[in-house]
PDB file of N, CA, C and O in Angstrom:
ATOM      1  N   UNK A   1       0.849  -1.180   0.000  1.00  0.00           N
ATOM      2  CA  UNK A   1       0.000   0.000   0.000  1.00  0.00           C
ATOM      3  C   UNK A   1       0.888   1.233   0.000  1.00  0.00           C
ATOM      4  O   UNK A   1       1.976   1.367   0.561  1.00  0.00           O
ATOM      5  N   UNK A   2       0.361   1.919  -0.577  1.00  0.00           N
ATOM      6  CA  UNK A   2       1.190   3.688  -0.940  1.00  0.00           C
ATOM      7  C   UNK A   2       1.388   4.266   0.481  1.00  0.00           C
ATOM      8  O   UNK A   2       2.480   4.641   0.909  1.00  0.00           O
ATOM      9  N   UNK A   3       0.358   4.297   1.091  1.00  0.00           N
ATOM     10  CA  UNK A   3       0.629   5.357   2.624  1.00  0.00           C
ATOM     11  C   UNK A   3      -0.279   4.489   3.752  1.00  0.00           C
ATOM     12  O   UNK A   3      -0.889   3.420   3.741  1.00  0.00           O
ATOM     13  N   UNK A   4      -0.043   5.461   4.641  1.00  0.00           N
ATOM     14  CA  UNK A   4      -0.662   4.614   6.147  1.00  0.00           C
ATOM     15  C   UNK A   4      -2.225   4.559   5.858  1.00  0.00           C
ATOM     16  O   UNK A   4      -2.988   3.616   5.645  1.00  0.00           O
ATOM     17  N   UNK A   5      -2.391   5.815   5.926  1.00  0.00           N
ATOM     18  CA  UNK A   5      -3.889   5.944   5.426  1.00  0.00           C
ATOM     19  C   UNK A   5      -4.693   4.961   4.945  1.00  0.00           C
ATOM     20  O   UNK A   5      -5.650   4.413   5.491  1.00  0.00           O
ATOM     21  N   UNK A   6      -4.111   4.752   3.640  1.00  0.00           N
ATOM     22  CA  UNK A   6      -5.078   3.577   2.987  1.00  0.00           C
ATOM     23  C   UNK A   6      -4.939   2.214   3.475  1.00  0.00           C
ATOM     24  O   UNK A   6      -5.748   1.288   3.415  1.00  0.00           O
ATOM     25  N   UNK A   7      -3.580   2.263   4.047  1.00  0.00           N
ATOM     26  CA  UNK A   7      -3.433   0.790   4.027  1.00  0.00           C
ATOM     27  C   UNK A   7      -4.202   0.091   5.685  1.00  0.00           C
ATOM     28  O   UNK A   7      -4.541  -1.058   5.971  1.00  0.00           O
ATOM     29  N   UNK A   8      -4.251   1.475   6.546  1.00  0.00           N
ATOM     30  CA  UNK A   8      -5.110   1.169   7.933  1.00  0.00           C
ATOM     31  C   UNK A   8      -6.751   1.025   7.504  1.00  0.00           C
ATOM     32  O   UNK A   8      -7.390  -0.009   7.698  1.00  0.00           O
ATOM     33  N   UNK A   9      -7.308   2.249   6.890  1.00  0.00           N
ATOM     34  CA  UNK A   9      -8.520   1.515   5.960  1.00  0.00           C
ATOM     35  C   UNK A   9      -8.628   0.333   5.341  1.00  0.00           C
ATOM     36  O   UNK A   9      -9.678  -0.288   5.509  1.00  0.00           O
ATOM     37  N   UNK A  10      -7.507  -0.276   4.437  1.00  0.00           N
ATOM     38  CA  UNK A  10      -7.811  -1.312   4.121  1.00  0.00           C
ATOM     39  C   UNK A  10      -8.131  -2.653   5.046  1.00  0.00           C
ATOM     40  O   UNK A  10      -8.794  -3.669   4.836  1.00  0.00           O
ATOM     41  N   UNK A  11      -7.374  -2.191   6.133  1.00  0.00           N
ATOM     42  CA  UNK A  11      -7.047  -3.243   6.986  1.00  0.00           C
ATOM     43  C   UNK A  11      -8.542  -3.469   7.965  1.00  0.00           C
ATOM     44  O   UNK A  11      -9.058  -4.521   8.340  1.00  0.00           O
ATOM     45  N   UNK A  12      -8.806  -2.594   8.103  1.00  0.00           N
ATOM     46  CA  UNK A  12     -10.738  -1.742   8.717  1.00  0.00           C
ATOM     47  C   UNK A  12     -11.322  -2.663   7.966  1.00  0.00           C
ATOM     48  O   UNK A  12     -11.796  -3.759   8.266  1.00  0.00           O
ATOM     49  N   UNK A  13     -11.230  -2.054   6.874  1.00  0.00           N
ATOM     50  CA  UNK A  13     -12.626  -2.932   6.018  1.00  0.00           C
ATOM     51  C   UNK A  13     -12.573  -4.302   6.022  1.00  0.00           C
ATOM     52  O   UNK A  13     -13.600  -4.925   6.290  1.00  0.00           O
ATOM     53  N   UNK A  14     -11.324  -5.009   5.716  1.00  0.00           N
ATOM     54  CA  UNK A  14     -11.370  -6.034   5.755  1.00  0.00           C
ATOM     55  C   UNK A  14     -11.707  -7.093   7.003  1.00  0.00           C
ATOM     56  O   UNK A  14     -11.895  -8.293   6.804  1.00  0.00           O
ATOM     57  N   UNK A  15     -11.754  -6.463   8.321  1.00  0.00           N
ATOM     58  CA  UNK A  15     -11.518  -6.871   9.510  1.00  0.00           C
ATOM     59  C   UNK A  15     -13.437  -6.563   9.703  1.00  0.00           C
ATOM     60  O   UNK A  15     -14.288  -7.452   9.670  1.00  0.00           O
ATOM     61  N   UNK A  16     -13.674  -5.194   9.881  1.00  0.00           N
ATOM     62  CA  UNK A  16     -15.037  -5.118   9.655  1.00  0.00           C
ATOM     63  C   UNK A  16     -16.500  -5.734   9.041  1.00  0.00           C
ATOM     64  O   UNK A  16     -17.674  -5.785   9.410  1.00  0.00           O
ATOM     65  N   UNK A  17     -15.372  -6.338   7.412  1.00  0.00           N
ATOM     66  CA  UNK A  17     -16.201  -7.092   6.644  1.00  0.00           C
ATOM     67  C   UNK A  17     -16.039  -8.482   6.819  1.00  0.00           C
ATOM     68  O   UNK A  17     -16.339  -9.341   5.990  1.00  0.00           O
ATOM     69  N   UNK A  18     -15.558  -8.659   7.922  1.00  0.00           N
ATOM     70  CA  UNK A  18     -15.068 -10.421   8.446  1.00  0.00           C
ATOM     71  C   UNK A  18     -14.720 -11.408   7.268  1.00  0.00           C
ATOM     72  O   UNK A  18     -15.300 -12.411   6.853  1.00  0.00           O
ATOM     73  N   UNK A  19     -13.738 -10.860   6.937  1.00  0.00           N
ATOM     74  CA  UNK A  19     -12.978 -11.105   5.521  1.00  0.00           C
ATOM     75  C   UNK A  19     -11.338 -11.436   6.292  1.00  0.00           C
ATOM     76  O   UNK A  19     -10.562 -12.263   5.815  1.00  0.00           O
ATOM     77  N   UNK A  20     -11.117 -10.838   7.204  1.00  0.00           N
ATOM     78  CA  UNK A  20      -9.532 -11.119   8.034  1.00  0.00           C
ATOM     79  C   UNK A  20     -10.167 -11.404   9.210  1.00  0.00           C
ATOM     80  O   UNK A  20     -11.332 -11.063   9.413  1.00  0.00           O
ATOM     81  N   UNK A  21      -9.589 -11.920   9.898  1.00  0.00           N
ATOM     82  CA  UNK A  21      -9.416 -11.873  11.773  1.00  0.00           C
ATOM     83  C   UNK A  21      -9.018 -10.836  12.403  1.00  0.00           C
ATOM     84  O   UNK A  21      -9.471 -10.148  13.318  1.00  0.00           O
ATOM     85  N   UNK A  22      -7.774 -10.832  11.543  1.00  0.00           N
ATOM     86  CA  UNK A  22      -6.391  -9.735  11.767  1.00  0.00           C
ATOM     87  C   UNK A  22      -5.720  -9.494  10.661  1.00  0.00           C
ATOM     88  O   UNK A  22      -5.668 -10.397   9.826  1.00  0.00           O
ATOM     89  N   UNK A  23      -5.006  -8.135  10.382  1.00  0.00           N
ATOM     90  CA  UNK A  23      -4.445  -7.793   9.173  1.00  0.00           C
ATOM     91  C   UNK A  23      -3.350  -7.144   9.770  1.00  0.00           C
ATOM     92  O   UNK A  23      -3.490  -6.271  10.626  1.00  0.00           O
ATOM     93  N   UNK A  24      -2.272  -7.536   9.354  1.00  0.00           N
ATOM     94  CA  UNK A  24      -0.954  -6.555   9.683  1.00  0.00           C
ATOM     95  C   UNK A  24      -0.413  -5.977   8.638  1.00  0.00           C
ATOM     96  O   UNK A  24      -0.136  -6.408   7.519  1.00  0.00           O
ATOM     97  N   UNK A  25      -0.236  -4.449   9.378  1.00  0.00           N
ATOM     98  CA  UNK A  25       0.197  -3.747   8.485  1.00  0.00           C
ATOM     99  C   UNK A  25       1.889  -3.352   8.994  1.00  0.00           C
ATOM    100  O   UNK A  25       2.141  -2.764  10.045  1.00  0.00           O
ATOM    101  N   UNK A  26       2.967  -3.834   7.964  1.00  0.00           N
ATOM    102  CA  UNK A  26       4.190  -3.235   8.154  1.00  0.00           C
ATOM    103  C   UNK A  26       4.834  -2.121   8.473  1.00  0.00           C
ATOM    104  O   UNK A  26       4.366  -1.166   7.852  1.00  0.00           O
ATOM    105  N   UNK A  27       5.682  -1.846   9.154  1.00  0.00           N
ATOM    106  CA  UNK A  27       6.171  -0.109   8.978  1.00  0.00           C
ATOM    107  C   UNK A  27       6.550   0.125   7.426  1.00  0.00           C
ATOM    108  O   UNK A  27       6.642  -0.846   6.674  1.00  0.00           O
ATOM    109  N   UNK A  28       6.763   1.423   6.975  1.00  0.00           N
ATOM    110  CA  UNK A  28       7.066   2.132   5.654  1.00  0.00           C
ATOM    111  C   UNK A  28       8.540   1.390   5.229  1.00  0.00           C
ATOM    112  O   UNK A  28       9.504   1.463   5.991  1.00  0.00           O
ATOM    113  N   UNK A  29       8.628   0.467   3.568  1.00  0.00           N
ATOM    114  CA  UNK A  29       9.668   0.083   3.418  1.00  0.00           C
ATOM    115  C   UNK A  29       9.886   0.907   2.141  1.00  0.00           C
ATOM    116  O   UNK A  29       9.056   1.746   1.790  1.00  0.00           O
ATOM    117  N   UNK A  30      10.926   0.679   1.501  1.00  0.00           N
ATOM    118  CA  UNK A  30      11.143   1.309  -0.030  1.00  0.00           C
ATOM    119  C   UNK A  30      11.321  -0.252  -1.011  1.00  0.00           C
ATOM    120  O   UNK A  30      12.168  -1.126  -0.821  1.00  0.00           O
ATOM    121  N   UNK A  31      10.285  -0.231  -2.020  1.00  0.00           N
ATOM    122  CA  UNK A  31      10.446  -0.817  -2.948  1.00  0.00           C
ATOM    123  C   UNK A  31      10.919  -0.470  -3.934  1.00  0.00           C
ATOM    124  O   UNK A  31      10.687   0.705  -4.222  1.00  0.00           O
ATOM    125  N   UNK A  32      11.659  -1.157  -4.767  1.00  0.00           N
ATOM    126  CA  UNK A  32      12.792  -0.830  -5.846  1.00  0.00           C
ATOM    127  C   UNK A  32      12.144  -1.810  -7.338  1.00  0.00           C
ATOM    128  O   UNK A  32      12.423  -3.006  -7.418  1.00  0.00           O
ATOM    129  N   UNK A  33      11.333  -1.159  -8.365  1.00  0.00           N
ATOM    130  CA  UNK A  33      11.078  -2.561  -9.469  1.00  0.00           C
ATOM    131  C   UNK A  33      10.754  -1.948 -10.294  1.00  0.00           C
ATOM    132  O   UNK A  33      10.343  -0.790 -10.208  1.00  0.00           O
ATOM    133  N   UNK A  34      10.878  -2.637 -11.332  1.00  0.00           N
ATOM    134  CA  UNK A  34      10.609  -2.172 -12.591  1.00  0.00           C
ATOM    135  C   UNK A  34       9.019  -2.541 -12.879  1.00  0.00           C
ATOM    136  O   UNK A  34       8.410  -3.460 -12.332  1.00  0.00           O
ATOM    137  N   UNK A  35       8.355  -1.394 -14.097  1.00  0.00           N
ATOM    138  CA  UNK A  35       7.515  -0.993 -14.017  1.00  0.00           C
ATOM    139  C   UNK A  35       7.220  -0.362 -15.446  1.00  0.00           C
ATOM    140  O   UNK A  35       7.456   0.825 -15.669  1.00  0.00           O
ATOM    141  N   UNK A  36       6.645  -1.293 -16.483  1.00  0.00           N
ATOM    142  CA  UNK A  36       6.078  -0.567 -17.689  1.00  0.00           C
ATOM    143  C   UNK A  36       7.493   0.154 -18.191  1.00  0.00           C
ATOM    144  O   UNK A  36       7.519   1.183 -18.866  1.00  0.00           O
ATOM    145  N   UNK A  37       8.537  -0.498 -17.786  1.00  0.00           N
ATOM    146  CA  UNK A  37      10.018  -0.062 -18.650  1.00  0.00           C
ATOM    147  C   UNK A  37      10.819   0.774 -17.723  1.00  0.00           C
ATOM    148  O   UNK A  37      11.894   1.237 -18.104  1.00  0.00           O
ATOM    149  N   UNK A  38      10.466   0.945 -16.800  1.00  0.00           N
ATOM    150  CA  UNK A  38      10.802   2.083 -15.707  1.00  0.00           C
ATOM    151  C   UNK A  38      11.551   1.671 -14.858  1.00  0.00           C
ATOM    152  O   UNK A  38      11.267   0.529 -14.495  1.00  0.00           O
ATOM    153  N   UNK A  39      12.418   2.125 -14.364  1.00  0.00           N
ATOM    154  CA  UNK A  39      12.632   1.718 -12.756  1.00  0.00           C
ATOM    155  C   UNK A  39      11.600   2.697 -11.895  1.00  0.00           C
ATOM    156  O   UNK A  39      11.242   3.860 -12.084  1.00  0.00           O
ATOM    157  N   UNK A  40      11.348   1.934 -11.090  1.00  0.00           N
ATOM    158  CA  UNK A  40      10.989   2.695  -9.972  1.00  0.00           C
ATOM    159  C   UNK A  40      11.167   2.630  -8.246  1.00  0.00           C
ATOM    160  O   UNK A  40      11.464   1.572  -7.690  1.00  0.00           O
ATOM    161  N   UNK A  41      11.002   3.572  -7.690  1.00  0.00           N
ATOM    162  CA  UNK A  41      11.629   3.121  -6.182  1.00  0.00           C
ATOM    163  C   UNK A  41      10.206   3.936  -5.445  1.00  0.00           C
ATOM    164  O   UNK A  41       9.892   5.112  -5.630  1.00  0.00           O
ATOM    165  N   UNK A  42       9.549   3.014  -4.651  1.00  0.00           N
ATOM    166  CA  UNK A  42       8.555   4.376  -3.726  1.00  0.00           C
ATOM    167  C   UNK A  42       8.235   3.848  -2.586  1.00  0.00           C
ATOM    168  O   UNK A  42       8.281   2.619  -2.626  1.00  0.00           O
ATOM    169  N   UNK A  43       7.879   4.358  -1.420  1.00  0.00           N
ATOM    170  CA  UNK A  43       7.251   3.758  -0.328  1.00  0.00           C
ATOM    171  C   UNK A  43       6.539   3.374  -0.230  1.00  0.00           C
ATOM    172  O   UNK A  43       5.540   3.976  -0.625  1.00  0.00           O
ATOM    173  N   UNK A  44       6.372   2.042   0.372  1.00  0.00           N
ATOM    174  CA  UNK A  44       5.654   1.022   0.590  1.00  0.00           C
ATOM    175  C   UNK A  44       5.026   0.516   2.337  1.00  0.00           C
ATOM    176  O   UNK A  44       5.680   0.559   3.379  1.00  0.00           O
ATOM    177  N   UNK A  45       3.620   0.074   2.162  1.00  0.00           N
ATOM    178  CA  UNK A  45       3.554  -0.914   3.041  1.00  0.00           C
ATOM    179  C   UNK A  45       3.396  -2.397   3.167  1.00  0.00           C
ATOM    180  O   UNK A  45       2.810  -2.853   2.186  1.00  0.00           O
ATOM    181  N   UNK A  46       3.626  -3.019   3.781  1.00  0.00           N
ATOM    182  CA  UNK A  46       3.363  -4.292   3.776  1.00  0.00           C
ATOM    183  C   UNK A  46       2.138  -4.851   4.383  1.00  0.00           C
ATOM    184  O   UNK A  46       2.067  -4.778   5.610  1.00  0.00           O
ATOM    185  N   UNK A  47       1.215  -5.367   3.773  1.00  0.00           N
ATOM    186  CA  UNK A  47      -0.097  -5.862   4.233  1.00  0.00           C
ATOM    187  C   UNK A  47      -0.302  -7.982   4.527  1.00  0.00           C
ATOM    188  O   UNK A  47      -0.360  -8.950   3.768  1.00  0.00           O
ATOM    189  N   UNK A  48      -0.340  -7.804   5.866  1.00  0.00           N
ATOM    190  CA  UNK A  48      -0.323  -9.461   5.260  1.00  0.00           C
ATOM    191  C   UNK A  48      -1.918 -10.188   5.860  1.00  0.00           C
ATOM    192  O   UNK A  48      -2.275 -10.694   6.924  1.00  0.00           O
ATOM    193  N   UNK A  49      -2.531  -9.927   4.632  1.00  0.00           N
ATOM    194  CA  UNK A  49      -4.165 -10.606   4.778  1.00  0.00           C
ATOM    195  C   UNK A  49      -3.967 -11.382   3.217  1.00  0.00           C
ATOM    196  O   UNK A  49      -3.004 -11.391   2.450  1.00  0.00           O
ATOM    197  N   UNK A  50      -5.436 -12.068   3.122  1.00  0.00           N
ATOM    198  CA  UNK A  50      -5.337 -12.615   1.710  1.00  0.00           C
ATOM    199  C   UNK A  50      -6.637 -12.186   0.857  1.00  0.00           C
ATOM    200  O   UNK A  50      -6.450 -11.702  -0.259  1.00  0.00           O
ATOM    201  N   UNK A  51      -7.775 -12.326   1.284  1.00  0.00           N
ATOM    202  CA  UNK A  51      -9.642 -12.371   0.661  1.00  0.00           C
ATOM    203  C   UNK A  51      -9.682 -10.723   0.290  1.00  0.00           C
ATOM    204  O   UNK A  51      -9.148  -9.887   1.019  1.00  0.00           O
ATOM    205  N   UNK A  52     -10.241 -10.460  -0.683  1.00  0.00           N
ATOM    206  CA  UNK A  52     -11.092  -9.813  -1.138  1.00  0.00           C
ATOM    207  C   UNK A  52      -9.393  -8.191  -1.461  1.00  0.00           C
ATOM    208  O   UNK A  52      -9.748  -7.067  -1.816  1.00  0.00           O
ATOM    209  N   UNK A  53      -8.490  -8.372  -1.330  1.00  0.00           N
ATOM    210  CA  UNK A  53      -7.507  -7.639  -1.374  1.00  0.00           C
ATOM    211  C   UNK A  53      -6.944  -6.873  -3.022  1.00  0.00           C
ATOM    212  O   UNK A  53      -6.384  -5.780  -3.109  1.00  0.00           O
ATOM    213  N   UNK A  54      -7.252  -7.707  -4.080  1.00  0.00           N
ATOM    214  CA  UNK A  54      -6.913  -7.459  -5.484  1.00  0.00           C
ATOM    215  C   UNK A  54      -8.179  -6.442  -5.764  1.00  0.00           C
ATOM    216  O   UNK A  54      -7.996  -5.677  -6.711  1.00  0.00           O
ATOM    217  N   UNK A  55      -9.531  -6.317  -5.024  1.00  0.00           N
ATOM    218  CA  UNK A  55     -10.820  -5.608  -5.001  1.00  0.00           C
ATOM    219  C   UNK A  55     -10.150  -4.259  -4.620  1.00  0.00           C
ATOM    220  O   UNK A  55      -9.926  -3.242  -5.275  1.00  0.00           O
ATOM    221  N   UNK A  56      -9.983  -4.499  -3.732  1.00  0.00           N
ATOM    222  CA  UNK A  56      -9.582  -2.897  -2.817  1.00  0.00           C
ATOM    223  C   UNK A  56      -8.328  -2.242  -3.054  1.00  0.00           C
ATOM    224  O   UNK A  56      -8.349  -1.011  -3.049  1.00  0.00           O
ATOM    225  N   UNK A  57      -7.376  -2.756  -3.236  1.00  0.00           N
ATOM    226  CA  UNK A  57      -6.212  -2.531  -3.636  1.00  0.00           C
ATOM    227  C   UNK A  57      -5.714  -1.580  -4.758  1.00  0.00           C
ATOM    228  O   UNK A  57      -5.626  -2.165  -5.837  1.00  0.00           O
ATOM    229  N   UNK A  58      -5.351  -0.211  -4.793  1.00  0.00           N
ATOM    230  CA  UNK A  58      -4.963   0.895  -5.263  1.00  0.00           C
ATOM    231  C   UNK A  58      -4.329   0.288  -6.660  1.00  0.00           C
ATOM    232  O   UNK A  58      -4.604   0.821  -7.735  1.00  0.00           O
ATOM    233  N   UNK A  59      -3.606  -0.670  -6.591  1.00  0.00           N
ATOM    234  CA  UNK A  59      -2.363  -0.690  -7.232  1.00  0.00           C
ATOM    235  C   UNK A  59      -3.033  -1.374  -8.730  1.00  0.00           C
ATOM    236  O   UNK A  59      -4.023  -2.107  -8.737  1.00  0.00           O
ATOM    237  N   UNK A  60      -2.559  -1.119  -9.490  1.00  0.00           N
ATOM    238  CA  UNK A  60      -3.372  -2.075 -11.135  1.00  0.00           C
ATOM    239  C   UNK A  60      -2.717  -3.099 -10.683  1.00  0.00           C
ATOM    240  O   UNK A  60      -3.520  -4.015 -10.503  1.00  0.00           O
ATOM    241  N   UNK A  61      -1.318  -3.502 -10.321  1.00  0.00           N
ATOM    242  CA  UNK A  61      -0.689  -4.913 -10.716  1.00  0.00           C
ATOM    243  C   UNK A  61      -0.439  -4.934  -9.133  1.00  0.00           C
ATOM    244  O   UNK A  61       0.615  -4.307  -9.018  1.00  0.00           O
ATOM    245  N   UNK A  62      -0.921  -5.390  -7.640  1.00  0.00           N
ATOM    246  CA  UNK A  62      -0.092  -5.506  -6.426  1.00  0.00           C
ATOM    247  C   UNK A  62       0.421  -7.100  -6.466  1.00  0.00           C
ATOM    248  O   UNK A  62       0.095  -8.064  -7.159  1.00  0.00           O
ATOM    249  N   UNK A  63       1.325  -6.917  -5.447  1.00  0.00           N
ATOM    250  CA  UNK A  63       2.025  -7.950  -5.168  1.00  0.00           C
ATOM    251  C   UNK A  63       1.826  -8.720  -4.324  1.00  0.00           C
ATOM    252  O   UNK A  63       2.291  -8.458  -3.215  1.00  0.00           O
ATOM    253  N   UNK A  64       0.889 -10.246  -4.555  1.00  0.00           N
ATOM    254  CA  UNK A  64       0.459 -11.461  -3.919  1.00  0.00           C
ATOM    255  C   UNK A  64       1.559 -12.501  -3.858  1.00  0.00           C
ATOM    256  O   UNK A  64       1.975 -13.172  -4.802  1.00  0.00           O
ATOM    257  N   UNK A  65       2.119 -12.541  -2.121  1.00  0.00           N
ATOM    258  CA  UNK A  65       2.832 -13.842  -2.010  1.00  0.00           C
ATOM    259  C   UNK A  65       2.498 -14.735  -1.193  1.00  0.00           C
ATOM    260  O   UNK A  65       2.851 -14.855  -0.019  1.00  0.00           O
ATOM    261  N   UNK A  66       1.406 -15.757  -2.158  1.00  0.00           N
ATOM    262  CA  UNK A  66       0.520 -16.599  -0.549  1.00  0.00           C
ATOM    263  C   UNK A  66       1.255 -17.406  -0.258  1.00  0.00           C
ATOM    264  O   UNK A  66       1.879 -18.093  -1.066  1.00  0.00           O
ATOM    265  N   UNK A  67       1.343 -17.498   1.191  1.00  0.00           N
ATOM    266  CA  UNK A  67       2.206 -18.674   1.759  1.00  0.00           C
ATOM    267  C   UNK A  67       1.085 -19.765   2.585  1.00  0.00           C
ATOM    268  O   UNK A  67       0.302 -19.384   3.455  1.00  0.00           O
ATOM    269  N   UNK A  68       1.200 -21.058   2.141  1.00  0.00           N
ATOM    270  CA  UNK A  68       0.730 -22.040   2.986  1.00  0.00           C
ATOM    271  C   UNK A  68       1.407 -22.192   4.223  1.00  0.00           C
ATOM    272  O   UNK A  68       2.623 -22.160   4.414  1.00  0.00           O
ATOM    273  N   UNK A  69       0.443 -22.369   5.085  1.00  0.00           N
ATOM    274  CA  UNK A  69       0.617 -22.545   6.559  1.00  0.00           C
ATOM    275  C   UNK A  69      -0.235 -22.763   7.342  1.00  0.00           C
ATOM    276  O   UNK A  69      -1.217 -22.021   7.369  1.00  0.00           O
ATOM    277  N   UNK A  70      -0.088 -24.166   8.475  1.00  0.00           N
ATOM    278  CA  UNK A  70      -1.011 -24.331   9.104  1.00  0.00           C
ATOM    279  C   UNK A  70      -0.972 -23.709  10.720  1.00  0.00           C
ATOM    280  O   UNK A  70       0.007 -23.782  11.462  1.00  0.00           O
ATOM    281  N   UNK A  71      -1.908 -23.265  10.960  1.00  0.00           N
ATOM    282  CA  UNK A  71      -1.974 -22.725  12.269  1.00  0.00           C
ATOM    283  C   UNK A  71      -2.429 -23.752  13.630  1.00  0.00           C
ATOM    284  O   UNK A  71      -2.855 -24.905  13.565  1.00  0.00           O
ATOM    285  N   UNK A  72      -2.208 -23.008  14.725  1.00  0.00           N
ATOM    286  CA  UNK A  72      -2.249 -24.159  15.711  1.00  0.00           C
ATOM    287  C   UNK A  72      -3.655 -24.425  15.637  1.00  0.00           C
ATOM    288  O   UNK A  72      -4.093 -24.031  14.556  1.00  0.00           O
ATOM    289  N   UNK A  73      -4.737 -25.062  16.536  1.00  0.00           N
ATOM    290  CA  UNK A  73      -5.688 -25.432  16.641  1.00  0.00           C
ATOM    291  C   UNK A  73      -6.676 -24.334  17.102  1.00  0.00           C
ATOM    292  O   UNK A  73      -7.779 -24.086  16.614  1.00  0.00           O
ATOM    293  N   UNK A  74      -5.867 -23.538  18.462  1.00  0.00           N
ATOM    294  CA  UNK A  74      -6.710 -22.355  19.026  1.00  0.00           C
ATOM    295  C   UNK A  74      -6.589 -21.309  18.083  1.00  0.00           C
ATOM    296  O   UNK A  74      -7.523 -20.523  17.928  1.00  0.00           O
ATOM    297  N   UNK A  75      -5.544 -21.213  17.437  1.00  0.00           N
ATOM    298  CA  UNK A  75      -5.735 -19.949  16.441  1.00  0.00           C
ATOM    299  C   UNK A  75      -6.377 -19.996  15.441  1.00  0.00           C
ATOM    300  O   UNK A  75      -6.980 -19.008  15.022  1.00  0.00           O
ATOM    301  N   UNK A  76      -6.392 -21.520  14.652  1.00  0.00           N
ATOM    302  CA  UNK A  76      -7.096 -21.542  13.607  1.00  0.00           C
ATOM    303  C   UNK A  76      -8.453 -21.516  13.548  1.00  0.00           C
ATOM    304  O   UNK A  76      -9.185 -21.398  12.565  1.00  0.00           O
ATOM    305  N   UNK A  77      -8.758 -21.660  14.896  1.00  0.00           N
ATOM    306  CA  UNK A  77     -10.569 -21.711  15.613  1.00  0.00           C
ATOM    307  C   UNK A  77     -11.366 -20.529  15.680  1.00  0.00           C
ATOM    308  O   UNK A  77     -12.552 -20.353  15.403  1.00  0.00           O
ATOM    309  N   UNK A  78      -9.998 -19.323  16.336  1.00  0.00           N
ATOM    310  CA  UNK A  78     -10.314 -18.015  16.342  1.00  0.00           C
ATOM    311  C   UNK A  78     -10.363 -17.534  14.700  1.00  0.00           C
ATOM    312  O   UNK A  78     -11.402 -17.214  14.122  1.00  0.00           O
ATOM    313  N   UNK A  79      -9.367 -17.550  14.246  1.00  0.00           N
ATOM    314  CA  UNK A  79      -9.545 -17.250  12.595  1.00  0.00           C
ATOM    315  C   UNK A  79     -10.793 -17.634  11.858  1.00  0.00           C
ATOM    316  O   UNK A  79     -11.294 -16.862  11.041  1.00  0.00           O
ATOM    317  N   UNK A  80     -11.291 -18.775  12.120  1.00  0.00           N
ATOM    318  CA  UNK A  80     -12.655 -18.716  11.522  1.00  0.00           C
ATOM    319  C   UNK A  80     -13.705 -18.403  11.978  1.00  0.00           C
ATOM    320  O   UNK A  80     -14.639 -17.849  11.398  1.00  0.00           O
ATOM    321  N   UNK A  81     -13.607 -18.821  13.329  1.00  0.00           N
ATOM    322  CA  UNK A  81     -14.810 -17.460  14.198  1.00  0.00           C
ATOM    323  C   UNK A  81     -14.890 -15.975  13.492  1.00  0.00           C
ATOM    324  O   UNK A  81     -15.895 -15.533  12.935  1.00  0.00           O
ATOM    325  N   UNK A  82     -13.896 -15.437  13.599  1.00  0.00           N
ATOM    326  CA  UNK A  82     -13.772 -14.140  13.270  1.00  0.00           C
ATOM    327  C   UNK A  82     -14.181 -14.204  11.970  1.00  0.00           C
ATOM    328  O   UNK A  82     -14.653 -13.105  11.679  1.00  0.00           O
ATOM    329  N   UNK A  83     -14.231 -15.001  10.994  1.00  0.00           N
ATOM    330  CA  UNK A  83     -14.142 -14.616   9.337  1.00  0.00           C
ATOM    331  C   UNK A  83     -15.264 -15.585   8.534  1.00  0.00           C
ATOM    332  O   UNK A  83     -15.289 -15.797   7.321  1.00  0.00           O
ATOM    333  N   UNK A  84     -16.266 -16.157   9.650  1.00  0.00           N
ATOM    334  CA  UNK A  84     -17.763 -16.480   9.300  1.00  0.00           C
ATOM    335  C   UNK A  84     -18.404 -15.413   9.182  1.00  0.00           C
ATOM    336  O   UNK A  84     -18.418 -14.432   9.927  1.00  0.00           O
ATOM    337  N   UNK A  85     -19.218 -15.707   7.747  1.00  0.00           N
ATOM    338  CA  UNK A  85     -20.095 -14.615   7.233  1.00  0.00           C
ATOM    339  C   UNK A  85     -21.500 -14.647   9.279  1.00  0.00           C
ATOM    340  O   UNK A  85     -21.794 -15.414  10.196  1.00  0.00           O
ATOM    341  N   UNK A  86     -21.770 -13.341   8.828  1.00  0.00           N
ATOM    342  CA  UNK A  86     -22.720 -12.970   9.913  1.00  0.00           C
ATOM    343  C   UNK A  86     -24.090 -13.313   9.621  1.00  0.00           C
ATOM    344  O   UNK A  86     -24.977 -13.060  10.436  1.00  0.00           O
TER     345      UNK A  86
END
């Protein structure tokens, strides 16, 4: 995400719309990539949720790196509590 702003909204909605449990948002990094022939370098955040994110997401092309992983039993219990439709 470009700035705090959006990326704490994003993190709202998604948490609100019981779409995450929890969403973490990174401190400000600098990304460095090329871009439609370009280099480019700009500040970044790091978001780590997965559902409904390519919807909301500012960016035409963002960057999805899903990682498989299983969670313990109590967390994975809470995670779907939290992220059953209402």
């Amino acid at each position: 995400m470009p700035d705090d702003d959006r990326a704490e909204a994003l993190a709202r909605t998604l948490v609100a719309e019981r779409l995450a449990a929890c969403v973490n948002v990174h401190g400000p990094m600098i990304s460095t990539y090329r871009w439609k022939g370009a280099v480019e370098r700009e500040a970044e955040r790091q978001i780590v949720i997965e559902a409904r994110l390519r919807e909301l997401h500012p960016y035409e092309l963002p960057e999805f790196v899903v990682i498989d992983v299983t969670a313990s039993v109590a967390y994975g219990g809470w995670v779907s509590g939290e992220t059953r439709p209402m």
